[in-house]
N, C-alpha and C positions, 0 to 999 in steps of 0.2 A: 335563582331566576328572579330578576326584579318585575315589577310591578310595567304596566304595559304604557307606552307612551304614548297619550293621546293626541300629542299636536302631530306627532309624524305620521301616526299610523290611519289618523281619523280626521282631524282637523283640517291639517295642508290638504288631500286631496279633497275633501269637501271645499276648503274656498277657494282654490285653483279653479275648482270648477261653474260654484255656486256664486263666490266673491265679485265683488265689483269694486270697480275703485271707488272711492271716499276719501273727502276731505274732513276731518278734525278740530276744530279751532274753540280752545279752552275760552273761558268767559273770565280771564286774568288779564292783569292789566298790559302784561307780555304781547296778549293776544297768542299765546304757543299757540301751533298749527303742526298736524301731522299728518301726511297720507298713509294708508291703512286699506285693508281688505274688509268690508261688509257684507253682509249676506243684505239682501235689499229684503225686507220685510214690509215695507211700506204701503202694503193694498191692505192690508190689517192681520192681526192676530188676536186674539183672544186670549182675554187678562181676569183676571176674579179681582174684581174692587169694591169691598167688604164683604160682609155677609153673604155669600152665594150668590154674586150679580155680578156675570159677563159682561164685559165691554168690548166691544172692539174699534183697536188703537193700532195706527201705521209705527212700526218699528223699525231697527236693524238691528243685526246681532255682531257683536265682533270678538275679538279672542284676549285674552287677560296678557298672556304672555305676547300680543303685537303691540299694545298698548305700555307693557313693559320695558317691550324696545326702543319704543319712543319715547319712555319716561314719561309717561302720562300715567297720573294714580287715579285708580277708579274712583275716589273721596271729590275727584276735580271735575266731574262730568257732567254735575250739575249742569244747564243752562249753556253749555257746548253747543256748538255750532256744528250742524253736520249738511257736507254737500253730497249727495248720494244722487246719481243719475240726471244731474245737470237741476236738482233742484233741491231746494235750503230749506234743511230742518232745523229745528232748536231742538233737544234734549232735555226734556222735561223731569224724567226720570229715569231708574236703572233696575235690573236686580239679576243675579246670576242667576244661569243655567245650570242644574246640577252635571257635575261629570265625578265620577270614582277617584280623581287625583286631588278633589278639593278646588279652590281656588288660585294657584299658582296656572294650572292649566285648563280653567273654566272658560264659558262663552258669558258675554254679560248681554242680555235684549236693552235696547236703549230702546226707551219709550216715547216717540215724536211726535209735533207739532211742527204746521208747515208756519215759516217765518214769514 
């Protein structure tokens, strides 16, 4: 019996549900752009930034393996451009969400700034 699959079993109907459409657009000189599913986190969440001090920062979350689809590497997300609900973030920063498969099939919270 293998190991259980997060993006079918957990993932997909969480952002069928939760997902909103999002646009993508890398800070390269390409300009790459990809649409994508986000969970809209943008009214805030709560982050520990250093020693035991809460913040709370407008985010979204999205999936490692939709980002793979689109051949975007997490390493390039830096300063991304993200259009989530008719309005424009910059991607300030990043860090995965743990899940049991690791990182091929993790969530990553992109940490945002309105542009």
């Amino acid at each position: 019996m293998g190991l259980v699959d997060f993006n079918t079993l957990l993932f997909d109907p969480v952002y069928t549900v939760l997902g909103e459409a999002a646009t993508l657009t890398l800070d390269d000189t390409a300009g790459t752009a990809a649409n994508l599913s986000a969970i809209d986190e943008t009214a805030g969440v709560e982050l520990l930034e250093g020693p035991s001090i809460a913040t709370i920062r407008p985010a979204a979350t999205v999936r490692t393996s939709e980002l793979a689809e689109k051949g975007i590497a997490v390493a390039d997300l830096a300063n991304a451009a993200l259009t989530l609900n008719g309005k424009d973030w910059t991607v300030i920063s990043h860090h995965y969400l743990p899940t049991p498969k690791g990182e091929v099939q993790a969530q990553i919270r992109l940490i945002l700034e309105e542009s």
